[in-house]
One Martini backbone bead per residue (centre of mass of N, CA, C, O) as a GRO file, in nm:
protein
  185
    1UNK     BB    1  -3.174   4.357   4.075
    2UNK     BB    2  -3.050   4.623   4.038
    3UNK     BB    3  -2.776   4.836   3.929
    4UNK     BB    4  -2.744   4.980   4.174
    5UNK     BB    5  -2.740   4.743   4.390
    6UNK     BB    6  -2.512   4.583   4.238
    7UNK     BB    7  -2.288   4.821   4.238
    8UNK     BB    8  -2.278   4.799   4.571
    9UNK     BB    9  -2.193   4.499   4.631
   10UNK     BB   10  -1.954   4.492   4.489
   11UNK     BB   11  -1.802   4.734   4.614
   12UNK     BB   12  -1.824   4.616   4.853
   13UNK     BB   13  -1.681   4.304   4.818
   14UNK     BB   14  -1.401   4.469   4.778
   15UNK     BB   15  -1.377   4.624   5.023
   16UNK     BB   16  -1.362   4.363   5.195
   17UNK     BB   17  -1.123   4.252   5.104
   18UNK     BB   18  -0.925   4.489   5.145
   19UNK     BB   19  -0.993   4.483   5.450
   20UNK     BB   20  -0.914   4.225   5.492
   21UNK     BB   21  -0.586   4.253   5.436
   22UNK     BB   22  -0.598   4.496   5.658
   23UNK     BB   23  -0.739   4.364   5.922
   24UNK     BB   24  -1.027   4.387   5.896
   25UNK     BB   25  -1.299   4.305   6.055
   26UNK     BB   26  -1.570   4.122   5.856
   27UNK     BB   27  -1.840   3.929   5.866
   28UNK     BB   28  -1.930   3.977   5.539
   29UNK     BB   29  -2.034   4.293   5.457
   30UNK     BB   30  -2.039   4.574   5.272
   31UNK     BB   31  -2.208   4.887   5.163
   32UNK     BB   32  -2.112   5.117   4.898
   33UNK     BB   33  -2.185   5.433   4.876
   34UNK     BB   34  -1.996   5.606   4.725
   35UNK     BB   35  -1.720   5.703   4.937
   36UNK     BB   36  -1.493   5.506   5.088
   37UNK     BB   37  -1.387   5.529   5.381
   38UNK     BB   38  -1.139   5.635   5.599
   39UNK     BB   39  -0.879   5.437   5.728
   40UNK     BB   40  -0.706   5.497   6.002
   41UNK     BB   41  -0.476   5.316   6.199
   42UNK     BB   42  -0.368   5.039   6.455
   43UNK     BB   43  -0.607   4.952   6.529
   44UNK     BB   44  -0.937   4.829   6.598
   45UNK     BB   45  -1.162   4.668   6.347
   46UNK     BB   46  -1.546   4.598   6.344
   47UNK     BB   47  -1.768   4.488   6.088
   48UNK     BB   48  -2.056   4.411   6.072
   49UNK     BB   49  -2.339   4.280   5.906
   50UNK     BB   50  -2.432   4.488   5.671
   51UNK     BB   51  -2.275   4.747   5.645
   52UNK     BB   52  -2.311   5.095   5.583
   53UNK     BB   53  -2.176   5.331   5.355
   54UNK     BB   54  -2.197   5.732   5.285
   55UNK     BB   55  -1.983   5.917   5.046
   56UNK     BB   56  -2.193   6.198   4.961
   57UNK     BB   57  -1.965   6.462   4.920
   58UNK     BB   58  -1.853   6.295   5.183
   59UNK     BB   59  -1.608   6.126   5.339
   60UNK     BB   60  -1.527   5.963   5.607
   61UNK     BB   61  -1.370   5.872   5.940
   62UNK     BB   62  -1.129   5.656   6.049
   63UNK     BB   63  -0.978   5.632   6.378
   64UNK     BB   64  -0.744   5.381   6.600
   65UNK     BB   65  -0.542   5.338   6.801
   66UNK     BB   66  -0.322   5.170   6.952
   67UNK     BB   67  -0.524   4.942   7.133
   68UNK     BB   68  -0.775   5.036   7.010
   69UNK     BB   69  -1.142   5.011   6.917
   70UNK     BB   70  -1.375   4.992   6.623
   71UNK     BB   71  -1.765   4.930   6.627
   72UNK     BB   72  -2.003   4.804   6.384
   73UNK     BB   73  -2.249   4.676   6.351
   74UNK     BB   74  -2.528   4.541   6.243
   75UNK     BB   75  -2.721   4.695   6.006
   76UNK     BB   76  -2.548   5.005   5.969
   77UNK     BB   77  -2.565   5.367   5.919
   78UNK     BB   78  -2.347   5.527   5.753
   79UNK     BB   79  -2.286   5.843   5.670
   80UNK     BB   80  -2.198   6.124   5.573
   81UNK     BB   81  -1.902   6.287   5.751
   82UNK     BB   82  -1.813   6.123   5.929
   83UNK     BB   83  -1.598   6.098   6.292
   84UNK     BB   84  -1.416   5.885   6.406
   85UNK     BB   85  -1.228   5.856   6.757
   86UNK     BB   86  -1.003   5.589   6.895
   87UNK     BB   87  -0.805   5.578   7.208
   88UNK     BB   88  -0.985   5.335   7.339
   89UNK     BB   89  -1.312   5.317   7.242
   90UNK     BB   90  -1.574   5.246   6.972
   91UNK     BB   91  -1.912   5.185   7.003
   92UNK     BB   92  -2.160   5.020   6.813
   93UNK     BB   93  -2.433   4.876   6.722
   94UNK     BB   94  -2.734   4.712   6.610
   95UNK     BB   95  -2.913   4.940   6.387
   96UNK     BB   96  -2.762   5.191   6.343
   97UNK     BB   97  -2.793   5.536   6.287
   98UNK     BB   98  -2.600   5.762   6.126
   99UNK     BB   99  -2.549   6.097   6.034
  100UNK     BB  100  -2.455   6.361   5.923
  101UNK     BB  101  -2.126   6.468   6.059
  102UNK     BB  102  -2.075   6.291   6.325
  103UNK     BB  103  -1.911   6.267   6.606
  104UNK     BB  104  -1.679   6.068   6.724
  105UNK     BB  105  -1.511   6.064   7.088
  106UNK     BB  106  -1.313   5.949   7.331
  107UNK     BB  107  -1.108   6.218   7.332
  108UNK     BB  108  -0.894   6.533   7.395
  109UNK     BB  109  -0.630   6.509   7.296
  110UNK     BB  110  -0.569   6.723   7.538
  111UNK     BB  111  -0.516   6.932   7.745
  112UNK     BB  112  -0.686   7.167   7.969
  113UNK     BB  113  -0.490   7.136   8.208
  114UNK     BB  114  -0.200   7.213   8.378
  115UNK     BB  115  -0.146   6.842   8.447
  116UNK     BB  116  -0.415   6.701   8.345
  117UNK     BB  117  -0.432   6.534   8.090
  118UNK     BB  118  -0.536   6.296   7.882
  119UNK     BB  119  -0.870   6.233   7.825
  120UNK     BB  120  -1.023   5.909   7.824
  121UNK     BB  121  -1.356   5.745   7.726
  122UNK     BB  122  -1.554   5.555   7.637
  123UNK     BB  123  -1.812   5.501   7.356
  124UNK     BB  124  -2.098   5.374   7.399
  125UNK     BB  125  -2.364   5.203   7.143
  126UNK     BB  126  -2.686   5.083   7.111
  127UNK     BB  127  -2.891   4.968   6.999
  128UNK     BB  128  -3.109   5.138   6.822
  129UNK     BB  129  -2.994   5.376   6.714
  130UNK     BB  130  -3.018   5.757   6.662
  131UNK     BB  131  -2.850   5.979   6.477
  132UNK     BB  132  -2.814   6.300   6.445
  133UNK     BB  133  -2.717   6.545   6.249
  134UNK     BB  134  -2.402   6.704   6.370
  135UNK     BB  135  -2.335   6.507   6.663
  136UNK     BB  136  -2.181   6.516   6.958
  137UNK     BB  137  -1.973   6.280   7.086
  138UNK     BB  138  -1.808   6.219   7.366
  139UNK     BB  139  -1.627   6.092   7.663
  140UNK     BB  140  -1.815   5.834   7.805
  141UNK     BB  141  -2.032   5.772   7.706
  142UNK     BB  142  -2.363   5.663   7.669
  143UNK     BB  143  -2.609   5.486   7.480
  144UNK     BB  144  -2.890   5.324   7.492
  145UNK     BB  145  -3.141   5.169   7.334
  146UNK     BB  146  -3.366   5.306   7.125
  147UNK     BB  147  -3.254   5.588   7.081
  148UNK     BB  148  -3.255   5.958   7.036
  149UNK     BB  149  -3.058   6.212   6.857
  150UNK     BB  150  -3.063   6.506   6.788
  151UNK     BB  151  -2.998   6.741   6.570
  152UNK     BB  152  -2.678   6.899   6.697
  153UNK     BB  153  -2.602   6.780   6.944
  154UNK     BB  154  -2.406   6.748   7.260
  155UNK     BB  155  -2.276   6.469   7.403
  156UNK     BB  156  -2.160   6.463   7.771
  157UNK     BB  157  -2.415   6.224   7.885
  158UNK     BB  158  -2.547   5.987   7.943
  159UNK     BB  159  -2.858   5.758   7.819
  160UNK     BB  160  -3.067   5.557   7.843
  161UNK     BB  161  -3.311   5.351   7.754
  162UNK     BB  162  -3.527   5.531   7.567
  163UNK     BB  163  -3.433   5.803   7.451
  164UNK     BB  164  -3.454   6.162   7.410
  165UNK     BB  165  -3.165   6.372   7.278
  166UNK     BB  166  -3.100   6.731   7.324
  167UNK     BB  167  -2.894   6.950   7.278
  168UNK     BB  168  -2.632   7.228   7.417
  169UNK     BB  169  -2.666   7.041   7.609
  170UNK     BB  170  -2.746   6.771   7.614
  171UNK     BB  171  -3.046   6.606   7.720
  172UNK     BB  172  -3.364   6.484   7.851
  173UNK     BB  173  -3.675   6.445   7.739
  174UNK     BB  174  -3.754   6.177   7.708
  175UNK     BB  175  -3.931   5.881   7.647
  176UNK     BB  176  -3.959   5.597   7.433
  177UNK     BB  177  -4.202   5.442   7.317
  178UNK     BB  178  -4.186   5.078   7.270
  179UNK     BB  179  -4.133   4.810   7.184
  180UNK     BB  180  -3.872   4.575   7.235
  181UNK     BB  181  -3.837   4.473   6.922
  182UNK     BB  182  -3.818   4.723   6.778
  183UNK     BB  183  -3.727   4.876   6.431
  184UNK     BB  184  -3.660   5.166   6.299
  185UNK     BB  185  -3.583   4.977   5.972
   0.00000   0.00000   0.00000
């Protein structure tokens, strides 16, 4: 084991243990390069075993309102600059990839039109998927496995599994030939 990843295990296993004070669920341990993810809010969140988290430039951003919940997946990366925001439920699954700055929120957080309410609908991400760079993905949202979703996209509509997703708004470019069990990193 090399210095630097002596040096993220240690900080990972610190992290863990803060992180289990207050009462943040964490399967195994987490590995943070660089700033520590912010975490705030009453909700529930849930990091899976070897959840990695990177913080260089900028550091993440969690939130979960109370009775909210937040949860990553197993063996998931997590770049510099992400902000989730969850007012109902924000899944991701087990090995998945999430680029520099992308967004995800549940919840549009006000009104857009008079007597309308506040709009909230979970946003479910499954296994081995990947999110690129700059990405919104909005309430309601599901997206299947084994799914890519291009670098800069807007997805305000679902997409099935082995997607590849891109456009303002997203849209559903091709299908991903892979087999069953592929596993992209």
């Amino acid at each position: 084991m090399n210095i630097y990843r002596a040096r993220r295990y240690i900080k990972g296993t610190i992290i863990t243990f803060i992180w289990g004070m207050r009462g943040i669920e964490i399967s195994d341990r987490v590995s943070v390069l660089g700033a520590s993810p912010h975490i705030a809010g009453k909700g529930n969140f849930r990091f899976g075993s070897r959840v990695s988290f990177r913080g260089i430039g900028s550091r993440s951003w969690f939130h979960a309102r109370r009775n909210a919940s937040l949860s990553i997946g197993s063996k998931s990366f997590i770049n510099s600059g992400v902000m989730i925001d969850a007012s109902v439920a924000v899944s991701i699954g087990n090995r998945c990839l999430v680029g520099d700055s992308v967004v995800i929120q549940d919840s549009n957080y006000h009104e857009v039109e008079e007597g309308a309410g506040v709009k909230a609908k979970a946003v479910l991400i499954g296994d081995n998927v990947w999110i690129g760079r700059n990405s919104i993905i909005l309430p309601g949202v599901e997206i299947g496995d084994h799914s890519v979703i291009g670098a800069g996209s807007v997805v305000t509509k679902s997409a099935p599994p082995r997607s590849l997703i891109a456009g303002n708004p997203a849209r559903i470019i091709r299908e991903i030939v892979a087999p069953r069990d592929y596993i992209r990193f």
